[in-house]
Each structure stands twice: as C-alpha cells, then as structure tokens.
C-alpha positions as CSV (number, residue, x, y, z in Angstrom):
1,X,17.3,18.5,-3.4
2,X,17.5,18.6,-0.2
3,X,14.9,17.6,3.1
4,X,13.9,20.8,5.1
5,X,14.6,21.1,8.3
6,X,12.7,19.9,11.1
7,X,10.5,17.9,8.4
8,X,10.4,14.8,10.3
9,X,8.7,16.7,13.0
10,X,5.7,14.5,13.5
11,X,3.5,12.7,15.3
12,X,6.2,10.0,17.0
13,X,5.5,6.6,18.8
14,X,7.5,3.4,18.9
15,X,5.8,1.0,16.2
16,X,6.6,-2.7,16.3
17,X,5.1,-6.0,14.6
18,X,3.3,-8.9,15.7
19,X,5.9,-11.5,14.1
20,X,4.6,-14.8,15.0
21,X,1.2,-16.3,16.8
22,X,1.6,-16.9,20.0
23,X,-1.2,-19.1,22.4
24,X,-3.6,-20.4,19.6
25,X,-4.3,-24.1,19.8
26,X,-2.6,-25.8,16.4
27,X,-6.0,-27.7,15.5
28,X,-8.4,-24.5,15.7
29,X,-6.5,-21.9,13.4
30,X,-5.2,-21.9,9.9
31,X,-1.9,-19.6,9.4
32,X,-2.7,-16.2,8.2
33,X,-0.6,-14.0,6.2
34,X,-2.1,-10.9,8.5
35,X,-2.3,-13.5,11.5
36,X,-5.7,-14.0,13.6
37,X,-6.5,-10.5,15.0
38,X,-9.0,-10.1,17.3
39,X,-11.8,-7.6,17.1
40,X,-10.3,-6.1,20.9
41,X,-6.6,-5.9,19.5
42,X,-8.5,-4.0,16.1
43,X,-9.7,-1.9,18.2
44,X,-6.7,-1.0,19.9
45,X,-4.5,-0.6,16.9
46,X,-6.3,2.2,15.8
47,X,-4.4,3.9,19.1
48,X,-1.5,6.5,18.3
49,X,0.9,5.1,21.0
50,X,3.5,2.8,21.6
51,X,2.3,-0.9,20.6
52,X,3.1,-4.2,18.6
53,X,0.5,-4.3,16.3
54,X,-0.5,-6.6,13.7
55,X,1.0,-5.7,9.8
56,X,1.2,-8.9,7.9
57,X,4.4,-11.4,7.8
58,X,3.0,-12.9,10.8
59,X,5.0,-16.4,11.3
60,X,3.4,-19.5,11.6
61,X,3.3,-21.7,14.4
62,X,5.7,-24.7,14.7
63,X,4.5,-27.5,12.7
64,X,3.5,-25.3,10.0
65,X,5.5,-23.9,7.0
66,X,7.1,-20.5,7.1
67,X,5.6,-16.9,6.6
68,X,4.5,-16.4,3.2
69,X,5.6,-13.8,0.3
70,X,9.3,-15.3,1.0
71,X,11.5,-13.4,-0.9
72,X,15.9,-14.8,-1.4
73,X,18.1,-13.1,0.9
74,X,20.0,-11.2,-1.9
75,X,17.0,-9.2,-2.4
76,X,16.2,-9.0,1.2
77,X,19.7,-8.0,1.9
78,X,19.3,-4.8,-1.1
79,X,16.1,-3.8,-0.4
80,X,17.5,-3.1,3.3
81,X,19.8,-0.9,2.2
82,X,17.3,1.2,0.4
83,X,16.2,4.7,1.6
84,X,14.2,6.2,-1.0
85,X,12.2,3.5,-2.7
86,X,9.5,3.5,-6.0
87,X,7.8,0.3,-6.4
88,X,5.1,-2.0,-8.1
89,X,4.1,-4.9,-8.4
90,X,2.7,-7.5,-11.0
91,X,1.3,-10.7,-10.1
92,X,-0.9,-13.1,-12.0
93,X,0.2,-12.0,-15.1
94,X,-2.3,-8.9,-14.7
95,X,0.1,-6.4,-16.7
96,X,2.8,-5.7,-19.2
97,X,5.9,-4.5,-17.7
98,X,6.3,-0.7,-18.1
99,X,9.7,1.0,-17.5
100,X,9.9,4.2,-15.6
101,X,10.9,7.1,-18.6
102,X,14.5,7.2,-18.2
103,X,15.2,10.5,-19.4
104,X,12.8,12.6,-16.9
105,X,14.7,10.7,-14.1
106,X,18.0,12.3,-12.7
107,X,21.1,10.8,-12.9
108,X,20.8,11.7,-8.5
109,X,17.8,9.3,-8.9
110,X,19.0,6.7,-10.7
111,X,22.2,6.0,-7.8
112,X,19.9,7.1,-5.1
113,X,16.3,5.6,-5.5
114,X,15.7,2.2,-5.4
115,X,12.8,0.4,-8.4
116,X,11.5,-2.3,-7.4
117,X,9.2,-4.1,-9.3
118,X,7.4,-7.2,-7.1
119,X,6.6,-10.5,-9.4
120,X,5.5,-14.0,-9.0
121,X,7.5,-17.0,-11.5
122,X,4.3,-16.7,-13.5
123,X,4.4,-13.5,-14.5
124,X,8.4,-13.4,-15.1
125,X,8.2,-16.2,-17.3
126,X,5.7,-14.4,-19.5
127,X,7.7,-11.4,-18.9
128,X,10.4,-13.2,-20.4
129,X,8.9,-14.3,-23.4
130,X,8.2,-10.6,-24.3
131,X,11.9,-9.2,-24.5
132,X,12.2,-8.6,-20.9
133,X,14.8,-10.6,-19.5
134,X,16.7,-9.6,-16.1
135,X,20.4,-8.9,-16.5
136,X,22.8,-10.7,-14.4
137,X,22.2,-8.3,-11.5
138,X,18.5,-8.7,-12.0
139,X,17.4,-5.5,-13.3
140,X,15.2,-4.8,-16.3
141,X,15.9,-1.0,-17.4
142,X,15.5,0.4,-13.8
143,X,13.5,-2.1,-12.5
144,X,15.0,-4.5,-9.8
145,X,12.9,-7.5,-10.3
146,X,12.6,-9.1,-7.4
147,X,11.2,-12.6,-7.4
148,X,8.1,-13.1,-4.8
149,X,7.3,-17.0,-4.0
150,X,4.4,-18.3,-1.9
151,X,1.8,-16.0,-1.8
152,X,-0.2,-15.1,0.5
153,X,-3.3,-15.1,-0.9
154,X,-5.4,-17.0,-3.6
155,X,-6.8,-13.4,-5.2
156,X,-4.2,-11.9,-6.5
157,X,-5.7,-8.0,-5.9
158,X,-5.4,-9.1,-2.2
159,X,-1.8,-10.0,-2.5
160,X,-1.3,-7.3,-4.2
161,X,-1.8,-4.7,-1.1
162,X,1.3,-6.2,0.3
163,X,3.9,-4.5,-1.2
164,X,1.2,-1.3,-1.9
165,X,0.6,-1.3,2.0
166,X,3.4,-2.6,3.7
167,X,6.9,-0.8,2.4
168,X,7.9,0.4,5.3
169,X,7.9,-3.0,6.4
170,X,9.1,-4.2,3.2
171,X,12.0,-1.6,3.3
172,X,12.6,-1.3,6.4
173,X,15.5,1.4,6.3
174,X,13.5,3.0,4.0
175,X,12.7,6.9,5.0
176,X,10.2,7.4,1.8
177,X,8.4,5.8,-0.7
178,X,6.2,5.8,-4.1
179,X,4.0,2.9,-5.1
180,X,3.0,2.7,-8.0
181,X,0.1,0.6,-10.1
182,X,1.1,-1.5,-12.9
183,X,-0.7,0.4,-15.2
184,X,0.8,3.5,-14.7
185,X,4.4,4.3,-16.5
186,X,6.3,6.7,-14.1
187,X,7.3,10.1,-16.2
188,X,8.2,11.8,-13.0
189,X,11.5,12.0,-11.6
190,X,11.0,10.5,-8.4
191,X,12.1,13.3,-5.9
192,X,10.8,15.7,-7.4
193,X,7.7,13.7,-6.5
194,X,8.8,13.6,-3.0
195,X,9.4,17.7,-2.9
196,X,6.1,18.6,-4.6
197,X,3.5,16.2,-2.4
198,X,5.3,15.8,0.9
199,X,8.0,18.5,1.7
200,X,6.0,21.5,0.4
201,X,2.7,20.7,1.5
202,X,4.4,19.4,5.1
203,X,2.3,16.0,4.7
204,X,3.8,12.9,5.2
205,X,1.5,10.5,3.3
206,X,-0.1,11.6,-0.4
207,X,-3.2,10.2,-2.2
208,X,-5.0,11.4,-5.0
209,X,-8.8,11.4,-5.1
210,X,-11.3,9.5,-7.3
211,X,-10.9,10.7,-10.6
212,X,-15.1,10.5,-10.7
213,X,-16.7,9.7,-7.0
214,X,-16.2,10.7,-3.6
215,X,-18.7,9.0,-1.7
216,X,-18.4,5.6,0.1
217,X,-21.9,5.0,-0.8
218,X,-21.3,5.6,-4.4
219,X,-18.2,3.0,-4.6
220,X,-20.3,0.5,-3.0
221,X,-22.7,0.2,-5.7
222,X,-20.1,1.0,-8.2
223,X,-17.8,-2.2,-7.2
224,X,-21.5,-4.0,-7.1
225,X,-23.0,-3.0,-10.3
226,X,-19.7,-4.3,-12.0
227,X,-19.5,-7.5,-10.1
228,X,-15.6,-6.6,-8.6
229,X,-16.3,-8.7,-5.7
230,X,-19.1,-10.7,-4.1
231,X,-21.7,-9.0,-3.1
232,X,-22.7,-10.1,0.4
233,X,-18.7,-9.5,1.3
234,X,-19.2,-6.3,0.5
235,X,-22.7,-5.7,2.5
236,X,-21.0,-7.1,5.2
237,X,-17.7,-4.9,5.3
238,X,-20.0,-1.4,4.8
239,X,-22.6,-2.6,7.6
240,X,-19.5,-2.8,9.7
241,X,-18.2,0.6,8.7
242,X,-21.8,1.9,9.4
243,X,-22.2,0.6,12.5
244,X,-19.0,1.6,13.6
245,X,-19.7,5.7,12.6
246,X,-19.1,6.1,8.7
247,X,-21.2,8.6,6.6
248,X,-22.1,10.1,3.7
249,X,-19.4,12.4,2.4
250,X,-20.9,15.9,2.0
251,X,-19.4,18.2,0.3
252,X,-20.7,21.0,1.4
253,X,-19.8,20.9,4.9
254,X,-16.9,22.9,6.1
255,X,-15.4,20.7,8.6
256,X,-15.3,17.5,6.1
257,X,-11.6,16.2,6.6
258,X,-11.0,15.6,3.3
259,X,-12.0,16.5,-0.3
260,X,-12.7,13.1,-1.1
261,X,-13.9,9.8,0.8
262,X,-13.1,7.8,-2.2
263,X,-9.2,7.2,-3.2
264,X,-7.4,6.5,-6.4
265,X,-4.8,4.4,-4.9
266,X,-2.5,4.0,-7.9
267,X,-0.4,6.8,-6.5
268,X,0.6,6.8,-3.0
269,X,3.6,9.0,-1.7
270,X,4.8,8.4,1.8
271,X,7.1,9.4,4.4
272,X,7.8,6.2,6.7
273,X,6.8,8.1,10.2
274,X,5.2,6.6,12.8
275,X,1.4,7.7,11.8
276,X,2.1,7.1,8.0
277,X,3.1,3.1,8.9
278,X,0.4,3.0,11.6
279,X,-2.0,4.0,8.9
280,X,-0.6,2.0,6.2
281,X,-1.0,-1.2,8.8
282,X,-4.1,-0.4,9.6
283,X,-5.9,-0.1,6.3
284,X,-3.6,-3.2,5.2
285,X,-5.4,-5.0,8.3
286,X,-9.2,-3.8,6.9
287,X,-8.1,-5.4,2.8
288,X,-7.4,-8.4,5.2
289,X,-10.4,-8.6,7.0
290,X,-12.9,-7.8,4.7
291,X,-12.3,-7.2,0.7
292,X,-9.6,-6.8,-1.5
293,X,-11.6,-3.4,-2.5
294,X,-9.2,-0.8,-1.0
295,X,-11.2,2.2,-2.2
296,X,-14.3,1.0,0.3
297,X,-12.1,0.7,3.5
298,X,-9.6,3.7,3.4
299,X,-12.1,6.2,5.0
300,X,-13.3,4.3,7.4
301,X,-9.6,3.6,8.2
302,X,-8.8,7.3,8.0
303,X,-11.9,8.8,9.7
304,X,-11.4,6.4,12.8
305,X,-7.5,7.1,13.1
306,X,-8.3,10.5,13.1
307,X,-11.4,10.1,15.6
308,X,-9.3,7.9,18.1
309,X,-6.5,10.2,18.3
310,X,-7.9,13.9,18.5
311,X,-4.6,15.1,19.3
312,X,-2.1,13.6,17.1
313,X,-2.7,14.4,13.8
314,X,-1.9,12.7,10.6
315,X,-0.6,14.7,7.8
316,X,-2.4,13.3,4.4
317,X,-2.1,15.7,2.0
318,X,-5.8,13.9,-0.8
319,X,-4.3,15.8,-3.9
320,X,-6.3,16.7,-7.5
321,X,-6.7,13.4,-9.6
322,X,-5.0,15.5,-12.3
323,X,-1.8,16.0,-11.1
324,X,-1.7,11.9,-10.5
325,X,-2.4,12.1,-14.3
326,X,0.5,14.1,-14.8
327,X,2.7,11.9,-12.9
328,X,2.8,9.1,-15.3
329,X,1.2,7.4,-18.6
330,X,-1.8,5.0,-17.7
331,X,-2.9,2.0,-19.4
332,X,-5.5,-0.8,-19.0
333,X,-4.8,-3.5,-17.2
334,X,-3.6,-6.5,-19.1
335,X,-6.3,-8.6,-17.2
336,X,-8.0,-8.8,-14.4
337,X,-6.3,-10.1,-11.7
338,X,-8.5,-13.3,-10.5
C-alpha cells in the first residue's frame, strides 16, 4: 500500500511539551504525571497554534524523583525507530494477553509495524505463569512487551490513558498509530486499517461511536448507575463541561458535528499531525483533571477544539460501532481495573 499524495495536507503548527515544572515552590506542590496546569494555560491549549503545552511526562523538580512510567532505554531506543505502531496495554492484571491473528496480518506488516503491548511487573509475572513468556528479544508472538515501571497513577484506568492518549509522544517518530483495548484481539491487518479509516475518508484521527448511547447526559447516569467512579467526581467534571457550553446531543439537527457525542474508545486510528496530537493532549489533560471516564470528557474536548479554532479544522472521521466489531474479537475484561 501506498500513502496518497498530499495526505499529510493538514492543519500544521509546531507542537512542543511542557517537560519539567518550572517556578513552583518545592513545599506547596506534589509532582504530577500531567504536571500542575493552570486553568489560564487550559484555556490556552485548546488554541491551534504554535505552543508548548502540557501532555504528560512532565519532570519533577530537583529534590524529587524522576518522571514516572520510566520505561529501559532498549525499549526507548526501538520504539523510536517505529513509524507505524499498534499498541495496548495491560496493567493491574485487568486482562489475559491476546495475540494479534497472525495469518490476517501481512508479511509487509509484520517487518513494518511495530506491537507493542504496555505492562507493569505485576501483570508479566502472571502473564508468565500462563505460557506467555518473552523470548530473548522480548516478544510474545507479535507483541513487543515492553516493561512499564512507576506508574503514574494509583487507578490503573487512569494510567491506562497514557499509552491510549499519548503515542505520538510515546513514539515519537511515529507517523501513525492503532490503539487498541485489551479486550479486543486484532483480526485486521494493520494497514489495511490505516487505508480504510484514514487515507480513504481523508481523516486523520478515527473513533468508532457508542455501540448503545450518544448522549453525554446518558453516559453520565450510565457510569453512575453502575458505580464506575465516584459520584460527586463526576457531578463535578459535567458541571464544568456545562458551564463551559456542552449540550445535549440531538440527533435530529443538521449541523451536529458528529454522529455521536459518546465514544467507544477501544479503537482509535490516528495520523500523528499536529491537530491529531493537540487533540490527543488535550483530552489526555481532561482524564487528568477530572475522571478516568474518557467517554464523558471526549466531546467536550472535541466540541471546544473545534469552537476555538473555526478555521482549522480537525479531520475525525466517528465511524459505525460495527465495523470496530469487525476489526477484532472482543472479550470481557479479566477484572476490573481498580
């Protein structure tokens, strides 16, 4: 396959990354993964245009211990060199490992495309104990295990949006990528992904909707009525939203940006542009700030980007739940991440 022409003919700004705090007295702050963003800088983020913003890794002041999620430098050192990357991640022990369906991916694949498959020591040594032990070069079928120490975050979901958020900063030579949830068993081959959702649609960022809702409202009481996360965390993040201009989705009305408010983030497909990574930051920054719920913060985060920046558009291509279906075998989770 190859990339048409002119396809990386988007929306272009320089992106950089706030990489350590800067001014902050030692005895009022704690380190921070995403580092202590102020509501003004928040604000300012949300502008298309040359800026450092903030997008996790965020080094910690002198005196403290080093940024968290520390990977070895082997692994930093291949996952530079990638270009076209599918990843995962299990943490917690959440899942069961699930190998990408070898014989639906191409041989190009297999020398081109980069699996990577995110886990603590927790979950490896369990991993382990179930047959799937990393060969001498680390790889279990196609999956490059790479070893994550340090997290982040006590809740695991949380720490899980780093590698689902933050590839392009994860891979930074990376052009494209495909996350993946831990549940899912990819039976796609992997550019053939790439050509179907992002080259022949001209998009560079892919989501599939909610399989059942498509309100913002609706998820709210959703994640409530089955306890996902505290309650008054959640009241708090959607006043916010409200205040700030989210509403209902209707369905009926023609100029609705999307066919869906609500996301089913187990699939995301992305070229690493400059809007794609600004967005990517910024709705990592919102599962920083508020709940590890991504489904309640991504239209807010795509409604304002959109609102702030009437003429540079971002090219998300909200696809049919179905064809994420197709895209891969889904299981339960293991557990629930705590």
């Amino acid at each position: 396959m190859v990339e048409p022409k002119d396809y990386m003919n988007f929306t272009q700004f320089l992106l950089d990354y706030v990489d350590k705090e800067e001014n902050k007295p030692l005895s009022s702050i704690q380190p921070r993964f995403g580092g202590h963003q102020t509501l003004e800088e928040r604000e300012k983020s949300f502008y298309a245009q040359n800026q450092t913003i903030h997008c996790g890794f965020v080094k910690e002041p002198p005196g403290f211990s080093n940024t968290r999620f520390k990977l070895n430098e082997m692994d930093k050192r291949y996952m530079k060199s990638c270009a076209v990357v599918v990843s995962s991640c299990i943490f917690g022990s959440s899942d069961f490992l699930r190998r990408p369906t070898s014989k639906v991916i191409s041989d190009f694949s297999k020398k081109n495309v980069c699996f990577v498959m995110f886990v603590d020591e927790q979950t490896l040594s369990n991993l382990s104990l179930e047959g799937h032990v990393p060969d001498d070069r680390g790889y279990v079928g196609l999956w490059k295990i790479v070893i994550v120490k340090d997290l982040p975050y006590a809740d695991m979901r949380k720490t899980g949006k780093v590698p689902k958020f933050l590839s392009h900063r994860l891979f930074p030579s990376s052009r494209y990528s495909i996350w993946i949830d831990s549940k899912m068993r990819l039976n796609t081959d992997p550019m053939q992904i790439i050509e179907y959702f992002l080259w022949r649609t001209r998009s560079e960022y892919a989501i599939s909707n909610h399989y059942d809702r498509h309100c913002v409202w609706d998820e709210v009481q959703q994640n409530k009525r089955l306890n996902k996360y505290d309650h008054t965390a959640i009241d708090k993040q959607f006043i916010f939203y409200q205040s700030d201009g989210l509403r209902k989705f209707d369905p009926l009305d023609p100029n609705t940006p999307l066919p869906s408010y609500v996301p089913e983030g187990s699939f995301i497909i992305r070229a690493h542009t400059p809007m794609s990574n600004l967005f990517s930051c910024l709705w990592f920054n919102e599962v920083d700030l508020f709940t590890s719920r991504d489904q309640l913060s991504f239209a807010y985060t795509y409604l304002k980007l959109r609102r702030m920046n009437p003429d540079r558009p971002f090219h998300l291509n909200m696809f049919k739940d179905c064809e994420r279906r197709a895209l891969g075998k889904l299981f339960r989770h293991r557990t629930s991440p705590s």
